[in-house]
MDAnalysis code that builds the backbone (N, CA, C; Angstrom):
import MDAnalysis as mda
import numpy as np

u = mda.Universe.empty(555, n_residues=185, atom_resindex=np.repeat(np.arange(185), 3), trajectory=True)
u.add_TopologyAttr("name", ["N", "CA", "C"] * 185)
u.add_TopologyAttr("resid", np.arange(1, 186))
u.add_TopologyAttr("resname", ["UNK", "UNK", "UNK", "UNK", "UNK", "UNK", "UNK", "UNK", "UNK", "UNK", "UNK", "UNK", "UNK", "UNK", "UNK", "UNK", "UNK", "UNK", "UNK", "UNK", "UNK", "UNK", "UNK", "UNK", "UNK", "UNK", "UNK", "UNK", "UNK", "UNK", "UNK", "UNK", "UNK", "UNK", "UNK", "UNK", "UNK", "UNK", "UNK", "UNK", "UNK", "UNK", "UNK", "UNK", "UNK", "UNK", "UNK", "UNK", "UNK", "UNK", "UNK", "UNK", "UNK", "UNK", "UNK", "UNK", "UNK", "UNK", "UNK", "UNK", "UNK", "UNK", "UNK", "UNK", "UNK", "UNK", "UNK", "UNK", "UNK", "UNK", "UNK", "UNK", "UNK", "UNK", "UNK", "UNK", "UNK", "UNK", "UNK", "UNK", "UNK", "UNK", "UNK", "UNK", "UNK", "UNK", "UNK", "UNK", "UNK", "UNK", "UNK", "UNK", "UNK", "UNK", "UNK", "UNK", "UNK", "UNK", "UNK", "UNK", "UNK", "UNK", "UNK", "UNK", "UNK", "UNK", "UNK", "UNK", "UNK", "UNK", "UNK", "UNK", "UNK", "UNK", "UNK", "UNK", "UNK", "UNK", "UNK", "UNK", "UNK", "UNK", "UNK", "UNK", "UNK", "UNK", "UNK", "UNK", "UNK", "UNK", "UNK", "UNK", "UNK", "UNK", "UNK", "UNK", "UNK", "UNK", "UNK", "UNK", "UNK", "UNK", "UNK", "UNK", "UNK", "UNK", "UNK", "UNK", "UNK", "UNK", "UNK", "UNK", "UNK", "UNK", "UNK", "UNK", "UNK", "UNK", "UNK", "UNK", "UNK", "UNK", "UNK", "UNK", "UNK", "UNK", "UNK", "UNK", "UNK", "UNK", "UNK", "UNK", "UNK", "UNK", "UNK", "UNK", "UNK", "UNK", "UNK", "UNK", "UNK", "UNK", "UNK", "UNK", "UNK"])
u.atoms.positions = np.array([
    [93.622, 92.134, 107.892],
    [93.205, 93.367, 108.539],
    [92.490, 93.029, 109.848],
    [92.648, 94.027, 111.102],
    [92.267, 93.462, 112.644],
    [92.128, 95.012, 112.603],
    [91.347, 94.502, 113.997],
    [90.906, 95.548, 115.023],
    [91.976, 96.700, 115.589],
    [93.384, 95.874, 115.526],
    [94.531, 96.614, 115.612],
    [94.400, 97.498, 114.692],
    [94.474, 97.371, 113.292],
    [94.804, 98.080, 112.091],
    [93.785, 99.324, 112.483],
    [92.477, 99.005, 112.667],
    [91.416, 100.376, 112.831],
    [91.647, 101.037, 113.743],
    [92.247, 100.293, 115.123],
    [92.400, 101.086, 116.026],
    [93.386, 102.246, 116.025],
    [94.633, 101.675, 115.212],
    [95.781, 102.028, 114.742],
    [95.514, 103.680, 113.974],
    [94.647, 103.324, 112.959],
    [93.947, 104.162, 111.818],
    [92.929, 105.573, 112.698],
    [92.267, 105.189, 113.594],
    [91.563, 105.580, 114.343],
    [92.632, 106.856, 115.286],
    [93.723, 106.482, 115.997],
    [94.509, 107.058, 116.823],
    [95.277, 108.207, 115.922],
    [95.490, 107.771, 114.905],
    [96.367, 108.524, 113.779],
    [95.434, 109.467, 113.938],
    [94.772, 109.364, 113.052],
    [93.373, 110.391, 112.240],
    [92.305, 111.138, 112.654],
    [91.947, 110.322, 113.967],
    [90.543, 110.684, 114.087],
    [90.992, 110.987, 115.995],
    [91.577, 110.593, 116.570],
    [91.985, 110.979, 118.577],
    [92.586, 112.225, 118.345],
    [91.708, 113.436, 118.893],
    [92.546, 114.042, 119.417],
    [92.633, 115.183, 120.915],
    [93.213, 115.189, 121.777],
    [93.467, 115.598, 123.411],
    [94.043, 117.244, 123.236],
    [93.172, 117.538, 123.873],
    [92.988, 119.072, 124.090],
    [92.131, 119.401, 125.129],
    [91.152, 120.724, 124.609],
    [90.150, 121.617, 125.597],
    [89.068, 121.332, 124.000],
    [88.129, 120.690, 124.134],
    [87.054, 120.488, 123.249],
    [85.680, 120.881, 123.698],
    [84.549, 121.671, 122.850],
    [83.275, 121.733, 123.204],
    [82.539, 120.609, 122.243],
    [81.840, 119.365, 122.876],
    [81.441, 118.888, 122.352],
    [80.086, 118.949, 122.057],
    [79.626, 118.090, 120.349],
    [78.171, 118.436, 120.725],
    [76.771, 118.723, 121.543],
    [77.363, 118.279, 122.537],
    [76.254, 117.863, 123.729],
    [76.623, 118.828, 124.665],
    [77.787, 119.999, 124.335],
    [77.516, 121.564, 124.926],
    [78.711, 120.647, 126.323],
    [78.687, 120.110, 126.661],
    [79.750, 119.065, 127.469],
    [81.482, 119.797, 126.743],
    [82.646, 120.098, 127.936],
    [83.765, 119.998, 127.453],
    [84.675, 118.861, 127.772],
    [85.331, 118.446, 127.092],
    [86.225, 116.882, 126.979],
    [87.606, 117.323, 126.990],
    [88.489, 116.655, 127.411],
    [89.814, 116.543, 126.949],
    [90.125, 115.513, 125.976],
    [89.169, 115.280, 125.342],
    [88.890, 114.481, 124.041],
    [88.102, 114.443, 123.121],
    [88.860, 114.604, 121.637],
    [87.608, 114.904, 120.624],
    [88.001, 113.707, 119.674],
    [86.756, 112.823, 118.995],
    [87.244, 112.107, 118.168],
    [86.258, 112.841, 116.345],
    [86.767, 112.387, 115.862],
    [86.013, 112.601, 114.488],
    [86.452, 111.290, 113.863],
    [85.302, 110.795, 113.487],
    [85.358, 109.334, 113.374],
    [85.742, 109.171, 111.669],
    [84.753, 110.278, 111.151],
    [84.895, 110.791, 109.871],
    [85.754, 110.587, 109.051],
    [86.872, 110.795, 109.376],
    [88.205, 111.211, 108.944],
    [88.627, 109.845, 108.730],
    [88.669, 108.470, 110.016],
    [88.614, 107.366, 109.517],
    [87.547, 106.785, 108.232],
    [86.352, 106.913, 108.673],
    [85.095, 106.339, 107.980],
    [85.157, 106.423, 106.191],
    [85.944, 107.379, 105.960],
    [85.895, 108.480, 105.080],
    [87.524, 107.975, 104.031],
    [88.416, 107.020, 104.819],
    [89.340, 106.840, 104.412],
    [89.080, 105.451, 103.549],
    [89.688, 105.310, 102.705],
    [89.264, 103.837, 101.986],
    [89.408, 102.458, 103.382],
    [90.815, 102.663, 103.839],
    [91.432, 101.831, 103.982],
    [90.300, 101.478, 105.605],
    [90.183, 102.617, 106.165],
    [89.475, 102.692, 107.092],
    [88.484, 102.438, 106.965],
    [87.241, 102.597, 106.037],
    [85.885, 101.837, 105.775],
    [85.945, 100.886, 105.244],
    [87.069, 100.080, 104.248],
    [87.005, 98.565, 104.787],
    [87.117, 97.838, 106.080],
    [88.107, 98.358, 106.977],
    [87.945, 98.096, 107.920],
    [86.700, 97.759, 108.816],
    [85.899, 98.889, 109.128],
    [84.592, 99.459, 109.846],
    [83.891, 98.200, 109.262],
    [83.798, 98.041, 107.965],
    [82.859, 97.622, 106.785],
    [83.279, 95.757, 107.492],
    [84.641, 95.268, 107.333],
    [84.711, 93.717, 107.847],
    [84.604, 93.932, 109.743],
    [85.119, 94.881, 109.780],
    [84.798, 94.632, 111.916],
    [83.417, 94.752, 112.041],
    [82.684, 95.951, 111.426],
    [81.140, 95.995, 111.744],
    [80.198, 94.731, 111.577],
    [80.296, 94.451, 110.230],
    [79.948, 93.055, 109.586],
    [79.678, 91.889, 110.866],
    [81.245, 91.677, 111.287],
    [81.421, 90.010, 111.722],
    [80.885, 90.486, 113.276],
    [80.872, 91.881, 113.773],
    [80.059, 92.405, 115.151],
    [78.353, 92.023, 114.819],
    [77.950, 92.517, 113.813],
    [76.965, 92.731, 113.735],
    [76.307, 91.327, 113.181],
    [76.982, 90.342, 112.690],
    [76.319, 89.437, 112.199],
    [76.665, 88.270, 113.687],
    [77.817, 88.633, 114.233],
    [77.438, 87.726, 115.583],
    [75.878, 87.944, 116.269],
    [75.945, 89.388, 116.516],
    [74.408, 89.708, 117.117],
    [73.181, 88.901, 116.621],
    [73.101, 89.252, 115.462],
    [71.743, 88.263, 114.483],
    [71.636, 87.236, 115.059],
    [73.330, 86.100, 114.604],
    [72.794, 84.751, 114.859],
    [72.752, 84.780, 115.941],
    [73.318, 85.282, 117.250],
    [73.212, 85.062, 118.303],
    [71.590, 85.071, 119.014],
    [70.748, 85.889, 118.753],
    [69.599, 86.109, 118.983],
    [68.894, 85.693, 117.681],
    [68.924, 85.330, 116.683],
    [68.409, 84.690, 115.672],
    [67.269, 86.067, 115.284],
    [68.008, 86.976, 115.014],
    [67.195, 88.123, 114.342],
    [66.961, 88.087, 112.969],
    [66.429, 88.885, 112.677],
    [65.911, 88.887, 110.535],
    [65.983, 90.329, 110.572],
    [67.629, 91.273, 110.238],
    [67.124, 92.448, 110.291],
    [67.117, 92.835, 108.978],
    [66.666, 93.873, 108.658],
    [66.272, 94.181, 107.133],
    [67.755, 95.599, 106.324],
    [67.508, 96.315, 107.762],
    [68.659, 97.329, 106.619],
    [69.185, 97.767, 108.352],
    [70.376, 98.939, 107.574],
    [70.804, 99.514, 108.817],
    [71.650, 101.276, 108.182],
    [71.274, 101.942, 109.569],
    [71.567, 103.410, 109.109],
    [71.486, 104.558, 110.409],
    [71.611, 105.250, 110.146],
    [71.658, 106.442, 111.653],
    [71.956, 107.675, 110.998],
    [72.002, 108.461, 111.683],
    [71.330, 110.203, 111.704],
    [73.180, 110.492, 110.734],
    [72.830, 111.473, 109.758],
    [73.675, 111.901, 108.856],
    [74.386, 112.862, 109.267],
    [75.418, 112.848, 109.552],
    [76.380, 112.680, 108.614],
    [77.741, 111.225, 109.210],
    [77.738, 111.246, 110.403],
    [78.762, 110.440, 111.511],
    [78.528, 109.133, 111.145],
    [76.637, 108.427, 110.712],
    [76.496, 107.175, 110.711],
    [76.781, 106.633, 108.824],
    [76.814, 107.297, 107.775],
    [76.635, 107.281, 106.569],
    [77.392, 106.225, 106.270],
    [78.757, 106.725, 106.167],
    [79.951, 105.720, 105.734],
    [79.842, 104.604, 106.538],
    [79.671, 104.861, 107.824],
    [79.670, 102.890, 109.106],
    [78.588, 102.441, 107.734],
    [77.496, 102.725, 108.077],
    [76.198, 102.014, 107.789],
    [76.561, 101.349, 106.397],
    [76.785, 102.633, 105.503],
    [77.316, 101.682, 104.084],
    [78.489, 100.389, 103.570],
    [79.426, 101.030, 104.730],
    [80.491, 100.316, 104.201],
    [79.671, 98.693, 104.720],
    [79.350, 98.967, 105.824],
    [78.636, 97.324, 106.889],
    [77.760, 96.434, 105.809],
    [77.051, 97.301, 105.290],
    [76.031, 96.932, 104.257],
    [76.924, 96.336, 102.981],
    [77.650, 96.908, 102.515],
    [78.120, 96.166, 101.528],
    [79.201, 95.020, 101.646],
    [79.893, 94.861, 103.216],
    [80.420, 94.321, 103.291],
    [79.460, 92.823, 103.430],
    [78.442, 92.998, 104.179],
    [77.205, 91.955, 103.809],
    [77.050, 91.404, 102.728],
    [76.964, 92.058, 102.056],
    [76.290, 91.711, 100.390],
    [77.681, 91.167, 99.741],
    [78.846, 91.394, 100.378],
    [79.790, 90.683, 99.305],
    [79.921, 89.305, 100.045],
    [80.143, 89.468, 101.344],
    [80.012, 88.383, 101.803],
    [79.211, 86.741, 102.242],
    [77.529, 87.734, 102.806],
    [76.595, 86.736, 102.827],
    [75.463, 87.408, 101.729],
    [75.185, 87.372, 100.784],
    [74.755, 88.210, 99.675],
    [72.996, 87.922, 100.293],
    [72.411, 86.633, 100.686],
    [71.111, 86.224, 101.910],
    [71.009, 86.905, 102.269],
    [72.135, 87.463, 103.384],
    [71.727, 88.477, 104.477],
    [71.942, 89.765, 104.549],
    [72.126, 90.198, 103.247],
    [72.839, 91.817, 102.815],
    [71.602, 92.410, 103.640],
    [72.327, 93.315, 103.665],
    [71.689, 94.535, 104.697],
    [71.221, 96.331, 103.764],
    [70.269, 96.439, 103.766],
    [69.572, 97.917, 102.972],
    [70.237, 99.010, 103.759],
    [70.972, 99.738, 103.271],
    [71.243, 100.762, 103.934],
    [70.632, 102.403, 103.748],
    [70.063, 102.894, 104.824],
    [69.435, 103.873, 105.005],
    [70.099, 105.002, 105.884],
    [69.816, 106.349, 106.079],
    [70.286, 107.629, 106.474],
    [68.639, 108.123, 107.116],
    [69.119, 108.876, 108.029],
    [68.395, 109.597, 108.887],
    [68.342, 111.477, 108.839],
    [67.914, 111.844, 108.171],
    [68.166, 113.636, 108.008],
    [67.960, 114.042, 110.123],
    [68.668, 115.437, 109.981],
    [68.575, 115.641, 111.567],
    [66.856, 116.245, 111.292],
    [66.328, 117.225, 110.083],
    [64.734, 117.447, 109.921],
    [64.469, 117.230, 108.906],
    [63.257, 116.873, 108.514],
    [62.627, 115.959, 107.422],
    [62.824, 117.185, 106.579],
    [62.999, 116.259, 104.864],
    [63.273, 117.348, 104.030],
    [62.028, 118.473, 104.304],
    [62.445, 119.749, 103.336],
    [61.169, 120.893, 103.479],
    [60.757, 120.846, 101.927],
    [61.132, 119.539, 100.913],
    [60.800, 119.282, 99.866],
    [60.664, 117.893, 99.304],
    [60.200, 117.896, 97.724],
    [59.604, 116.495, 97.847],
    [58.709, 115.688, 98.643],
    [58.984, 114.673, 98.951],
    [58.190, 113.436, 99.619],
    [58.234, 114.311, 101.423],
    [58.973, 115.056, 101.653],
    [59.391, 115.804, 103.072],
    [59.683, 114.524, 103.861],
    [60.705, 113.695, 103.505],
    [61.289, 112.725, 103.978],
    [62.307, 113.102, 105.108],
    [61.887, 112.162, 106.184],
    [63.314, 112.488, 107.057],
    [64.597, 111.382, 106.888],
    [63.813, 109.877, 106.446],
    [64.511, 109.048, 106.391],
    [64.833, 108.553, 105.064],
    [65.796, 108.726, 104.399],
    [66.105, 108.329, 102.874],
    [67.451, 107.152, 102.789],
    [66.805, 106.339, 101.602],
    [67.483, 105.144, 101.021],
    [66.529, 104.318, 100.994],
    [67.027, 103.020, 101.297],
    [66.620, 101.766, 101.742],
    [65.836, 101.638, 103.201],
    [64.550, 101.931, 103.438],
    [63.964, 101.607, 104.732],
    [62.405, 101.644, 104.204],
    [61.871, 101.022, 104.736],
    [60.248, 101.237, 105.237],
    [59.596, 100.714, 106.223],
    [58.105, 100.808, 106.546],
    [57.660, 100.635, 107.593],
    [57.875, 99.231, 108.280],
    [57.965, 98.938, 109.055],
    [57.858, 97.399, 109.169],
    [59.108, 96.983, 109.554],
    [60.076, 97.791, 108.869],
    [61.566, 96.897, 109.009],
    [62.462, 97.174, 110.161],
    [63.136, 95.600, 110.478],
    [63.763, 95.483, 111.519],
    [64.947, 95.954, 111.453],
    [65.740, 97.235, 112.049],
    [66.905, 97.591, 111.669],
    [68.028, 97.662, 112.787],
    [69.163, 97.894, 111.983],
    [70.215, 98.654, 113.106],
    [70.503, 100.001, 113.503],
    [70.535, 100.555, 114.552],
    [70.826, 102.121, 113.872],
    [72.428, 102.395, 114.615],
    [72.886, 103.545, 113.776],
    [74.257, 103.309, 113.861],
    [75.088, 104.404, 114.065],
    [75.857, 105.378, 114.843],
    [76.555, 105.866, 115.426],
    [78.009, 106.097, 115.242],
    [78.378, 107.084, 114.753],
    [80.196, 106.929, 114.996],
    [80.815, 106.648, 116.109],
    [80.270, 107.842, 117.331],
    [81.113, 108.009, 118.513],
    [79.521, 108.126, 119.615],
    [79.764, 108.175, 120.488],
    [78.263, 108.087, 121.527],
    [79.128, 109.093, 122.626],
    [78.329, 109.861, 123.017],
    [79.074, 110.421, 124.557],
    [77.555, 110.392, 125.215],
    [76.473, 111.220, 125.086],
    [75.491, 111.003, 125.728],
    [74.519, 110.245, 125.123],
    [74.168, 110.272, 123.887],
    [73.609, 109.016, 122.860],
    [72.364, 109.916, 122.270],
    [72.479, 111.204, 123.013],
    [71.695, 112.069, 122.340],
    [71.458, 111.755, 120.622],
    [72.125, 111.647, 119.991],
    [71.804, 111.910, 118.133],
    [71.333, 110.742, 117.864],
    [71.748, 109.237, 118.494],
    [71.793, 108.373, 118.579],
    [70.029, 108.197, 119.070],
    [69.604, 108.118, 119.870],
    [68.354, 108.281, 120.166],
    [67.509, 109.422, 119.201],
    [68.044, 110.603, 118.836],
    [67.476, 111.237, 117.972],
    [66.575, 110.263, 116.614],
    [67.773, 109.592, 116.033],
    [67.644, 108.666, 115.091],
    [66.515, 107.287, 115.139],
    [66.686, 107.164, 116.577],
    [65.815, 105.982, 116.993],
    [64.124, 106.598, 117.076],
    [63.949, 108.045, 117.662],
    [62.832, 108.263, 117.205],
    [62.114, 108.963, 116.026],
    [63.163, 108.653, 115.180],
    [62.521, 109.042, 113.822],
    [62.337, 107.315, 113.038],
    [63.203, 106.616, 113.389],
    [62.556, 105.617, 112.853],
    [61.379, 104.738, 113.651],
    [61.462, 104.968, 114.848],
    [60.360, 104.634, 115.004],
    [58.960, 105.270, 115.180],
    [59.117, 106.518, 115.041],
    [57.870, 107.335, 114.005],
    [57.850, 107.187, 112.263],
    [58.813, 106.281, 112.046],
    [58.410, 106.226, 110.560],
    [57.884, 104.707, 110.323],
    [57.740, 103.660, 112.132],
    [57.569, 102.185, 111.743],
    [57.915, 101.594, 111.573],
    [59.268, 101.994, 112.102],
    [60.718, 100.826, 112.267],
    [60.880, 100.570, 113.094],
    [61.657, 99.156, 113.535],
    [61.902, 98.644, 114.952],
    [63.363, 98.502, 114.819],
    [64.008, 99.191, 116.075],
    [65.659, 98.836, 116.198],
    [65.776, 98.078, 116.915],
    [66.683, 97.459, 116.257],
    [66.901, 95.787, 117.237],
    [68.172, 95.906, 117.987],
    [68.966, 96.550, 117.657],
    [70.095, 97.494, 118.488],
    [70.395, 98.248, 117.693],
    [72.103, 98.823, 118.544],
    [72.994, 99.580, 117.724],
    [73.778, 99.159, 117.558],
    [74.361, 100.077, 116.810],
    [76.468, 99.985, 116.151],
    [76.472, 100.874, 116.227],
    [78.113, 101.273, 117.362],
    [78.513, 102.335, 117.582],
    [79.957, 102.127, 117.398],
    [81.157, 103.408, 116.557],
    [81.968, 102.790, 116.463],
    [83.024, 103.245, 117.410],
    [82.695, 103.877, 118.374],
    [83.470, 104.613, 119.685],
    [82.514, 104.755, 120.526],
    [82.179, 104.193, 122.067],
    [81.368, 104.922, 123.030],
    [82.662, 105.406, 123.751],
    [82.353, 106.289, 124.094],
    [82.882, 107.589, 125.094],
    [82.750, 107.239, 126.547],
    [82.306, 106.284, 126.366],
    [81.659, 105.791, 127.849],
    [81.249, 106.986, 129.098],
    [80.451, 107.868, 128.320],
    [79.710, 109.014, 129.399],
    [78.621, 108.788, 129.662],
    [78.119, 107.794, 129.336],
    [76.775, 107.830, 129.683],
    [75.757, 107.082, 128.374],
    [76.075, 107.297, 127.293],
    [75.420, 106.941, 125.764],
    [74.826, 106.226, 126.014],
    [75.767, 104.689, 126.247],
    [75.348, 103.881, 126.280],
    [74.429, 103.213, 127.128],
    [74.314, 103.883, 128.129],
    [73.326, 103.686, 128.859],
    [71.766, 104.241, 129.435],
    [71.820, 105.356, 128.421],
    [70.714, 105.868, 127.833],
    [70.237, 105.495, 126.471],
    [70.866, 105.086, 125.731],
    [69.943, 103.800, 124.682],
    [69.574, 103.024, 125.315],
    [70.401, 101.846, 126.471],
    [70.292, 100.923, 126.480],
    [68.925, 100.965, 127.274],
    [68.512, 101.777, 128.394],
    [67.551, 102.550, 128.806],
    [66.090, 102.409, 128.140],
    [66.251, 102.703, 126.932],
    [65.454, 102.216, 126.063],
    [64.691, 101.143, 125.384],
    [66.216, 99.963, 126.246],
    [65.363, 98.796, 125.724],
    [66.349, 98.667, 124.393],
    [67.531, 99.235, 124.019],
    [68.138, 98.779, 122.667],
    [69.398, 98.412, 122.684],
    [70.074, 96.941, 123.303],
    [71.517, 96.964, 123.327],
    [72.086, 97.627, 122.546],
    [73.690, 97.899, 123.096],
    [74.181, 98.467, 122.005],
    [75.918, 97.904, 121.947],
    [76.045, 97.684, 120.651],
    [77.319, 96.587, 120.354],
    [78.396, 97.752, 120.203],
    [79.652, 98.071, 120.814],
    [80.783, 98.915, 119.779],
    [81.893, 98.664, 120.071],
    [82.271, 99.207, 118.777],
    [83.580, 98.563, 118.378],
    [84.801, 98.576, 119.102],
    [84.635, 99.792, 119.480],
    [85.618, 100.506, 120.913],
    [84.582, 101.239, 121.823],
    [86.051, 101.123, 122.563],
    [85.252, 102.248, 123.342],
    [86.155, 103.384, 124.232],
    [86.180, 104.105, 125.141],
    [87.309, 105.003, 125.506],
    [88.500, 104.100, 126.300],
    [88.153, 103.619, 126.724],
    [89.238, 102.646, 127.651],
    [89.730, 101.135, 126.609],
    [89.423, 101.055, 125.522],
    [89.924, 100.115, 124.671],
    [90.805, 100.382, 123.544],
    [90.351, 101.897, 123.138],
    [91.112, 102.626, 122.494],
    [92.325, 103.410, 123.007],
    [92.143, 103.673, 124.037],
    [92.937, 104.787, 124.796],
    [94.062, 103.721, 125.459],
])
């Protein structure tokens, strides 16, 4: 399985060219829903070994210790999990906790915004389907770091190349992805 195969999977399922209003109130002649891949078996193994061997170059490359990884619900759920377990089957050391981001903290229980695997202290990834302005994407980044998390980058599995990425990066948070509009397209 390659980058072909997702990309392949990706074009089928999830590209599609029209008149789109996208979240960010922005219109595109392109809408992706990443979902539809993420969501497919065949497709979150995929995500799950491409994210992995992306994301574990990053580590050793900078010799990071990150602890878990996750992003704002619903677009980042499936990346984050499948990545995470593809860790744990692979380097079982360096498995990765996977966590979710609510868009507002519950209005019950603990009134959690961030649920799973996370707590204060930990060094994470946060993670993205598609990026056009990086709006949700940054959303996510300041809830974990109002909850005492540090992002050491992202995973994104489409930038749109409008801008996203360079309003995280803005921030101070590289950001690694898998595609992007001109790699896919």
């Amino acid at each position: 399985m390659s980058a072909a195969d997702l990309k392949a999977i990706l074009l089928s399922k999830s590209v599609r060219t029209g008149t789109f209003t996208l979240a960010s109130g922005k219109t595109s002649d392109l809408y992706i829903d990443c979902r539809v891949t993420t969501l497919d078996p065949v497709g979150a193994n995929l995500v799950g070994e491409l994210g992995w061997a992306a994301v574990r170059e990053k580590i050793q490359t900078e010799g990071r210790s990150i602890q878990a990884i996750g992003g704002m619900t619903m677009g980042a759920d499936p990346i984050s999990l499948a990545v995470g377990m593809t860790s744990a089957r692979n380097h079982p050391t360096e498995a990765l906790q996977v966590f979710t981001v609510r868009k507002e903290p519950k209005g019950h229980g603990q009134g959690k915004q961030i649920e799973g695997n996370f707590q204060a202290g930990d060094t994470v990834i946060v993670v993205d389907d598609v990026i056009t302005t990086g709006g949700s994407t940054l959303k996510a980044i300041d809830a974990i770091e109002r909850e005492g998390g540090k992002v050491a980058f992202a995973l994104v599995l489409v930038d749109r190349e409008e801008g996203g990425r360079q309003a995280i990066e803005a921030r101070g948070i590289p950001v690694v992805s898998l595609f992007s509009r001109s790699t896919l397209l």
